[in-house]
mmJSON file of the N, C-alpha and C atoms, coordinates in Angstrom:
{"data_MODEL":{"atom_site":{
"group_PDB":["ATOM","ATOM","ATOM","ATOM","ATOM","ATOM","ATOM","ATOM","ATOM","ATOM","ATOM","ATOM","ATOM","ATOM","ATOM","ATOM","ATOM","ATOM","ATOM","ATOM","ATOM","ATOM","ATOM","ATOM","ATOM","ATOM","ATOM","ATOM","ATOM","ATOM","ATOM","ATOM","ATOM","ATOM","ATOM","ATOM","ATOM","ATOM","ATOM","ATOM","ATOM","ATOM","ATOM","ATOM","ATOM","ATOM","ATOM","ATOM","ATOM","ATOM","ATOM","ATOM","ATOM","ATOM","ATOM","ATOM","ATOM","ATOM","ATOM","ATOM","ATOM","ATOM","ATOM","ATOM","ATOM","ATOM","ATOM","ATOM","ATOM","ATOM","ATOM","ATOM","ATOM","ATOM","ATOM","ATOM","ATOM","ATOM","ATOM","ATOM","ATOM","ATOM","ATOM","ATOM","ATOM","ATOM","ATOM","ATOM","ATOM","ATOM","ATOM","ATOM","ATOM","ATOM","ATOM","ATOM","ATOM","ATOM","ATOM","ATOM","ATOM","ATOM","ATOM","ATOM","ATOM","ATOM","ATOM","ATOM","ATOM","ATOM","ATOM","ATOM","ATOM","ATOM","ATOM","ATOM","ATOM","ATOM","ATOM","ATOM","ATOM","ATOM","ATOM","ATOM","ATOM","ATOM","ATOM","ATOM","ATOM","ATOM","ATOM","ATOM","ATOM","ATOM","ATOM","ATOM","ATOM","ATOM","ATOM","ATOM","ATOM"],
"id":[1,2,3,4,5,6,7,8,9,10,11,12,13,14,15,16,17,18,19,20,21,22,23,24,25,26,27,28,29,30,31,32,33,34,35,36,37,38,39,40,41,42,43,44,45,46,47,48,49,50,51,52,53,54,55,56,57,58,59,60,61,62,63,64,65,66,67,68,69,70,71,72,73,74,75,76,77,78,79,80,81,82,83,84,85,86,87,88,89,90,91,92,93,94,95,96,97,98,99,100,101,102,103,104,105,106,107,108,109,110,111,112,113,114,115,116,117,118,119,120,121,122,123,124,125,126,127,128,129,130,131,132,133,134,135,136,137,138,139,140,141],
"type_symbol":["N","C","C","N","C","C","N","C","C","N","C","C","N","C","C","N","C","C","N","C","C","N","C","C","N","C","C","N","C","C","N","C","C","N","C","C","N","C","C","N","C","C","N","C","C","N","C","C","N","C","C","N","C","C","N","C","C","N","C","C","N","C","C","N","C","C","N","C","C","N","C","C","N","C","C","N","C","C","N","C","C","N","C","C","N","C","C","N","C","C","N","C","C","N","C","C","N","C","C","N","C","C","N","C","C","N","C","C","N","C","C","N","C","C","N","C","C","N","C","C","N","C","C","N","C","C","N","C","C","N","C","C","N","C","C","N","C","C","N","C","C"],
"label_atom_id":["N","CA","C","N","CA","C","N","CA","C","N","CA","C","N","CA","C","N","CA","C","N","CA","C","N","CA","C","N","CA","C","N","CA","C","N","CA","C","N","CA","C","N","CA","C","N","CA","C","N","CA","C","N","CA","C","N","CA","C","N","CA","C","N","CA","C","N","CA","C","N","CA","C","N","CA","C","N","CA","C","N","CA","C","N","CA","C","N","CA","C","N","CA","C","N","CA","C","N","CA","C","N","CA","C","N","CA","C","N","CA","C","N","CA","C","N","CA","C","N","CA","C","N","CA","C","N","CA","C","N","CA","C","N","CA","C","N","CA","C","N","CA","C","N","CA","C","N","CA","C","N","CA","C","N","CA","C","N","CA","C","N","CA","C"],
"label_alt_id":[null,null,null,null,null,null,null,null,null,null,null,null,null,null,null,null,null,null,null,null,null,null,null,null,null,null,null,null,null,null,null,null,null,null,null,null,null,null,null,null,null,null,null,null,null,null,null,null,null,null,null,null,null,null,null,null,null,null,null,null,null,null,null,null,null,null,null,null,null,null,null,null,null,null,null,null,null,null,null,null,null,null,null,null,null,null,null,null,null,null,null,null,null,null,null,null,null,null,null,null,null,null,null,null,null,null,null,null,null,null,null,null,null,null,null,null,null,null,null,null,null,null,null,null,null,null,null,null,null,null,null,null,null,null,null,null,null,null,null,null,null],
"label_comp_id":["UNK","UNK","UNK","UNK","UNK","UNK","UNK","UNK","UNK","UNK","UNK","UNK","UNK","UNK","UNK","UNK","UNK","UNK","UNK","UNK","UNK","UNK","UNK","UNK","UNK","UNK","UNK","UNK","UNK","UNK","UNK","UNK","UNK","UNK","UNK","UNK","UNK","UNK","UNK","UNK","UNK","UNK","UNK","UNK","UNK","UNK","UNK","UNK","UNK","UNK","UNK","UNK","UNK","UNK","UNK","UNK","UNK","UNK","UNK","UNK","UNK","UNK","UNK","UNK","UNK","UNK","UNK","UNK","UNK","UNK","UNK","UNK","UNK","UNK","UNK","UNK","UNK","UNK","UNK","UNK","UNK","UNK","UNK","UNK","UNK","UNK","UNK","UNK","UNK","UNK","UNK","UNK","UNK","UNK","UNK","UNK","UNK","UNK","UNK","UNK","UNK","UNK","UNK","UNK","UNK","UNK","UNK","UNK","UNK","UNK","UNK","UNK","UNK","UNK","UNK","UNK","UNK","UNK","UNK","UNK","UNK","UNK","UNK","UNK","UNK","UNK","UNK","UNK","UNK","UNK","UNK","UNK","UNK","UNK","UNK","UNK","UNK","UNK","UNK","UNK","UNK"],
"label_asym_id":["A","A","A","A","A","A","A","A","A","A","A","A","A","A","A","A","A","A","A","A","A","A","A","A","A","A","A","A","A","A","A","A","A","A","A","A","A","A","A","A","A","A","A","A","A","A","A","A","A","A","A","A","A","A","A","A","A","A","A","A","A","A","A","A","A","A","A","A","A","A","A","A","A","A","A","A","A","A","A","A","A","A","A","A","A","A","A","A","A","A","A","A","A","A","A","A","A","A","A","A","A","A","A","A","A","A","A","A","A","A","A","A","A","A","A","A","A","A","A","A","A","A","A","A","A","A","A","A","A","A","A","A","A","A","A","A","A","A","A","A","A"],
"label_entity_id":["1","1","1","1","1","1","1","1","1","1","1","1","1","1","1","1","1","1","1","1","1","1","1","1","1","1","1","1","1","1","1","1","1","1","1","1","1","1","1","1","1","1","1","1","1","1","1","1","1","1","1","1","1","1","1","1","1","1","1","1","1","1","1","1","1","1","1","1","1","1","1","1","1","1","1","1","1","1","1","1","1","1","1","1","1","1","1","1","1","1","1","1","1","1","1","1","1","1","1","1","1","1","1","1","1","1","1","1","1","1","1","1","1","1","1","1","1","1","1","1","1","1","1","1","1","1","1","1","1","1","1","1","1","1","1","1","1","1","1","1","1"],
"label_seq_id":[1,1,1,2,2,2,3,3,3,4,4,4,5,5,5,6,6,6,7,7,7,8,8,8,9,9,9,10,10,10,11,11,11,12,12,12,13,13,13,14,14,14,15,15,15,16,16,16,17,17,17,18,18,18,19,19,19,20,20,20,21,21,21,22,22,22,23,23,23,24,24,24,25,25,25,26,26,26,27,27,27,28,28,28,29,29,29,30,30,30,31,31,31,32,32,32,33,33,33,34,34,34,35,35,35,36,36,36,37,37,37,38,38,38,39,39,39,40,40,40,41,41,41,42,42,42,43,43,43,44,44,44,45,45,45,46,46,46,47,47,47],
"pdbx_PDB_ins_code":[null,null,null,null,null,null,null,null,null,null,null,null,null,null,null,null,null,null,null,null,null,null,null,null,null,null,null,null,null,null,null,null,null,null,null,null,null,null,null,null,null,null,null,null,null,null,null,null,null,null,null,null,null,null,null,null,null,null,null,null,null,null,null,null,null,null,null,null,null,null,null,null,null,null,null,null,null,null,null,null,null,null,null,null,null,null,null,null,null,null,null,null,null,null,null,null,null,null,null,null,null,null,null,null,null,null,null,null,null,null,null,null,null,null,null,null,null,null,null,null,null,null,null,null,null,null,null,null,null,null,null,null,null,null,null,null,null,null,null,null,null],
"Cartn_x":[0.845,0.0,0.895,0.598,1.299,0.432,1.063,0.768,1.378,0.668,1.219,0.282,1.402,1.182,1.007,0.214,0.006,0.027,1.095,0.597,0.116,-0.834,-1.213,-1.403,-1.586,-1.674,-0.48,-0.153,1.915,1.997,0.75,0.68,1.52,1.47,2.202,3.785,4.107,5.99,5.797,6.786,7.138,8.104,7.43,8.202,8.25,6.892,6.904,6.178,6.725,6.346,5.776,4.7,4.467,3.257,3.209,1.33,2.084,3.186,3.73,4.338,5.072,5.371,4.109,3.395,1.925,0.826,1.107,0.629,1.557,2.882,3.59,3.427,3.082,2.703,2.344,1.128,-0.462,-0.247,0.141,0.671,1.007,2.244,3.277,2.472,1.567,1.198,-0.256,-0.359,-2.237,-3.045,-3.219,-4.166,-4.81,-4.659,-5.444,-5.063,-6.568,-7.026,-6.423,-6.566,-6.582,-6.955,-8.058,-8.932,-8.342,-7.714,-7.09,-5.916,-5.37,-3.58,-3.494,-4.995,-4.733,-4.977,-5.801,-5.988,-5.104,-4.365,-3.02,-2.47,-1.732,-0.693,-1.636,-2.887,-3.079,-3.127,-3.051,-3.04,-1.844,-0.277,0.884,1.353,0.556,0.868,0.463,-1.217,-1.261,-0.776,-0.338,0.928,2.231],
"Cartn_y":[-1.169,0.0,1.238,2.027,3.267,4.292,5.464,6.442,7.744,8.839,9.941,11.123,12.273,13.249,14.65,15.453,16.298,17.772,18.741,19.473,20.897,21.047,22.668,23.323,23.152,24.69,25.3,24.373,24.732,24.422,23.814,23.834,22.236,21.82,19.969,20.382,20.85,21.101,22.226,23.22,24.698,24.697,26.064,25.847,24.594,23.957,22.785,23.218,22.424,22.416,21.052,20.677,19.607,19.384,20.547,20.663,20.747,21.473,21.394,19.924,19.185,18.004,16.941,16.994,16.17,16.573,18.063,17.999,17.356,17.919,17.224,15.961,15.111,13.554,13.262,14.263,13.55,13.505,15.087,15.311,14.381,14.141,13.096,11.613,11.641,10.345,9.691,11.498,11.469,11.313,12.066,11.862,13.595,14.486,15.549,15.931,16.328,17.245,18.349,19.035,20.297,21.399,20.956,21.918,22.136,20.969,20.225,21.218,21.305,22.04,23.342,23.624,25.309,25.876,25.079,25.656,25.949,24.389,24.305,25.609,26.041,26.917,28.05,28.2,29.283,29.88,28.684,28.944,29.685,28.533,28.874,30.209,30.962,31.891,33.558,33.259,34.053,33.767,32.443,32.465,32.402],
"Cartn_z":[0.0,0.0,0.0,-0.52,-0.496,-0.01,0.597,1.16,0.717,0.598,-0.172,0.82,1.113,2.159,1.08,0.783,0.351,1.483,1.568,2.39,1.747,0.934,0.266,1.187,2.29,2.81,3.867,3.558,4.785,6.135,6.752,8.023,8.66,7.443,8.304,7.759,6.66,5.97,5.915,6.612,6.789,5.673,4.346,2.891,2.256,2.287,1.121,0.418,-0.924,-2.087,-2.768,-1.551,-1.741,-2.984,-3.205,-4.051,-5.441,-5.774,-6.827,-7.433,-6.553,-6.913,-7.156,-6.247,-6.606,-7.868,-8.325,-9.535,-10.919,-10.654,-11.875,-11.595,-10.637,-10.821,-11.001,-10.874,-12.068,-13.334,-13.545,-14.887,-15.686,-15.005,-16.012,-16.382,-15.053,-15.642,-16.136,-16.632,-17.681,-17.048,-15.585,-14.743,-14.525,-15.432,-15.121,-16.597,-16.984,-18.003,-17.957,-19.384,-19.871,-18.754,-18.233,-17.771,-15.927,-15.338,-14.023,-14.157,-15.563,-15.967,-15.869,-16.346,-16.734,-14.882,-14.566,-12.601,-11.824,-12.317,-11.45,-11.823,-13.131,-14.018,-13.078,-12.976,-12.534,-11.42,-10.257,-9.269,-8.895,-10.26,-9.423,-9.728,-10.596,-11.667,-10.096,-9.631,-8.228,-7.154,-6.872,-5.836,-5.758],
"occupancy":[1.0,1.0,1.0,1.0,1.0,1.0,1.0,1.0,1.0,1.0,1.0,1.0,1.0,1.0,1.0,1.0,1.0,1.0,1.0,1.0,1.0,1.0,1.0,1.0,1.0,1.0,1.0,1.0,1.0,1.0,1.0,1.0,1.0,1.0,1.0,1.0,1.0,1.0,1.0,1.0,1.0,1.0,1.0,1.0,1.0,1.0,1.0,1.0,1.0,1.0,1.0,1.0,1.0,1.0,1.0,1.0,1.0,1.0,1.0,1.0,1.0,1.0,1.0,1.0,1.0,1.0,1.0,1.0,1.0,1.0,1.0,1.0,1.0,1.0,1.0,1.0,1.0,1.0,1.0,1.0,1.0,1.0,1.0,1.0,1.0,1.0,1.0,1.0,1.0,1.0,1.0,1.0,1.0,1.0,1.0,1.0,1.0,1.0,1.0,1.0,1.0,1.0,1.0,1.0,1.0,1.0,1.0,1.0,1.0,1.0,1.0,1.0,1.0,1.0,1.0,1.0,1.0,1.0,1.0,1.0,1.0,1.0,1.0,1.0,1.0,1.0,1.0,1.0,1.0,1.0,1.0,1.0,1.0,1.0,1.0,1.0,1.0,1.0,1.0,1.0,1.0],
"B_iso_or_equiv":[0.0,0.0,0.0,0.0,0.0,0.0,0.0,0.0,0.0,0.0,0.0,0.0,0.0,0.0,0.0,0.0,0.0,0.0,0.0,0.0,0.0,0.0,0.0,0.0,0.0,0.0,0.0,0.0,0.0,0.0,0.0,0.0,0.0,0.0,0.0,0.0,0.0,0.0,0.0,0.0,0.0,0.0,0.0,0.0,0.0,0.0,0.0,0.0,0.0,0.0,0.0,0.0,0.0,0.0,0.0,0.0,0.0,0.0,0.0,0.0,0.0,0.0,0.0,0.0,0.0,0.0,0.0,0.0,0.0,0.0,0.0,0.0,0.0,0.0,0.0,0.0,0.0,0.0,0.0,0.0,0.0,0.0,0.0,0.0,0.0,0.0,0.0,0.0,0.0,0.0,0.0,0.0,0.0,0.0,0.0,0.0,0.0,0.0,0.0,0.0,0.0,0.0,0.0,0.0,0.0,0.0,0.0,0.0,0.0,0.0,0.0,0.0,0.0,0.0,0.0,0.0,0.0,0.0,0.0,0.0,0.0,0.0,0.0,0.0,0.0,0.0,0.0,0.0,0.0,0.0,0.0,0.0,0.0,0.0,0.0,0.0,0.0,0.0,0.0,0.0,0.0],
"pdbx_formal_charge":[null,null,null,null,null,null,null,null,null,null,null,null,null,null,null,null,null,null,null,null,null,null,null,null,null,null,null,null,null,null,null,null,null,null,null,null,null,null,null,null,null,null,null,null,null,null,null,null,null,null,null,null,null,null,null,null,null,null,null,null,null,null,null,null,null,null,null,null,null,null,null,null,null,null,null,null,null,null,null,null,null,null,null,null,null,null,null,null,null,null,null,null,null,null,null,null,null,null,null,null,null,null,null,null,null,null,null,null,null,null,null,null,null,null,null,null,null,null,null,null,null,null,null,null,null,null,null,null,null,null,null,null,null,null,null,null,null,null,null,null,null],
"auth_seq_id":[1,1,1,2,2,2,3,3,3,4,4,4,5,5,5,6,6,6,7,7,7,8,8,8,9,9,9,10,10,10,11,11,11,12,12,12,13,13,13,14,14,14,15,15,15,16,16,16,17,17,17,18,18,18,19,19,19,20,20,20,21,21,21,22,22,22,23,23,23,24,24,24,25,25,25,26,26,26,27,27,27,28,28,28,29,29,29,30,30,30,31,31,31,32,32,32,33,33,33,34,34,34,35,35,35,36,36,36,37,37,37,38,38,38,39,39,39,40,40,40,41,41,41,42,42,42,43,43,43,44,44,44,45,45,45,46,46,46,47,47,47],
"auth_comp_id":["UNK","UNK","UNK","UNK","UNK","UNK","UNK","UNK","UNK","UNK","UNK","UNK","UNK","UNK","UNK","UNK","UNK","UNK","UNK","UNK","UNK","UNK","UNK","UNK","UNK","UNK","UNK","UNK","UNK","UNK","UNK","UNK","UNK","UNK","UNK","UNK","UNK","UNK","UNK","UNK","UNK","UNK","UNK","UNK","UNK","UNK","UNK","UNK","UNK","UNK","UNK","UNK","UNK","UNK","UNK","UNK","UNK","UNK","UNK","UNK","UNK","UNK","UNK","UNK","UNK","UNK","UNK","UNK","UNK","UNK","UNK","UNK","UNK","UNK","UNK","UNK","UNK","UNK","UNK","UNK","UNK","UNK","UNK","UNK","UNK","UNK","UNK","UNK","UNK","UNK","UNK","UNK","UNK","UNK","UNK","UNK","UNK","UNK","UNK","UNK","UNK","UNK","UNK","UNK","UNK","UNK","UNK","UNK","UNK","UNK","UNK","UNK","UNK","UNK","UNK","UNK","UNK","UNK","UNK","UNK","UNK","UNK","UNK","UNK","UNK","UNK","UNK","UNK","UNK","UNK","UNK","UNK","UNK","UNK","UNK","UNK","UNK","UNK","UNK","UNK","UNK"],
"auth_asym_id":["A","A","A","A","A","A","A","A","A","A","A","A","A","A","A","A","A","A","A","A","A","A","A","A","A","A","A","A","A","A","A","A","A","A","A","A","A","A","A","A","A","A","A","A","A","A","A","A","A","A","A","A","A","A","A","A","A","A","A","A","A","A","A","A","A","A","A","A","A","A","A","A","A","A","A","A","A","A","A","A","A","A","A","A","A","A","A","A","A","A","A","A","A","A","A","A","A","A","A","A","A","A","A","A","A","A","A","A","A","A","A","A","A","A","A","A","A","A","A","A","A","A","A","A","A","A","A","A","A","A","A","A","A","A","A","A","A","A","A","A","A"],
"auth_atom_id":["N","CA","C","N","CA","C","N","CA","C","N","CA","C","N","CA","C","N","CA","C","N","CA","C","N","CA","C","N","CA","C","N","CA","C","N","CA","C","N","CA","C","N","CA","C","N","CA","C","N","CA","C","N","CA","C","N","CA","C","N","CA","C","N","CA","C","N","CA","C","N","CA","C","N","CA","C","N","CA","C","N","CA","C","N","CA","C","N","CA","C","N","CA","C","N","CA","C","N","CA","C","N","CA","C","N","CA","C","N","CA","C","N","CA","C","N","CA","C","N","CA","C","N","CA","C","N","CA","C","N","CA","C","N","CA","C","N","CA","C","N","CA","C","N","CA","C","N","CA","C","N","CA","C","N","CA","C","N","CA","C","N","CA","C"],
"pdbx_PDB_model_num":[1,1,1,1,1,1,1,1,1,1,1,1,1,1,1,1,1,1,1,1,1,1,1,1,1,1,1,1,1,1,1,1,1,1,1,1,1,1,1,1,1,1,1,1,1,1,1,1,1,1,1,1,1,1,1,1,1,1,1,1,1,1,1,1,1,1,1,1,1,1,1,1,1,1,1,1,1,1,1,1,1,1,1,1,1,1,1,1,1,1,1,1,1,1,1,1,1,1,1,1,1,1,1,1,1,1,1,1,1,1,1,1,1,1,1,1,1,1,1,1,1,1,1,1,1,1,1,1,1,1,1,1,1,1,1,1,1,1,1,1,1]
}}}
């Protein structure tokens, strides 16, 4: 079983970049749409 820790809002890793690595993982592996890509790009684009 695997387990995977997402922290988006900073409160569990002080300066992680954990939301960025968990999207390029979907990414890479054809698990988010067009529509999933442009959110992400946009989110990282206002933060």
């Amino acid at each position: 079983m695997k387990c995977v820790f997402v922290d988006v809002d900073g409160t569990l890793l002080s300066g992680s970049s954990s939301e960025r690595v968990f999207i390029a993982h979907l990414a890479r592996r054809g698990m988010l749409g067009p529509r999933q890509l442009s959110s992400a790009l946009g989110y990282f684009v206002r933060y």
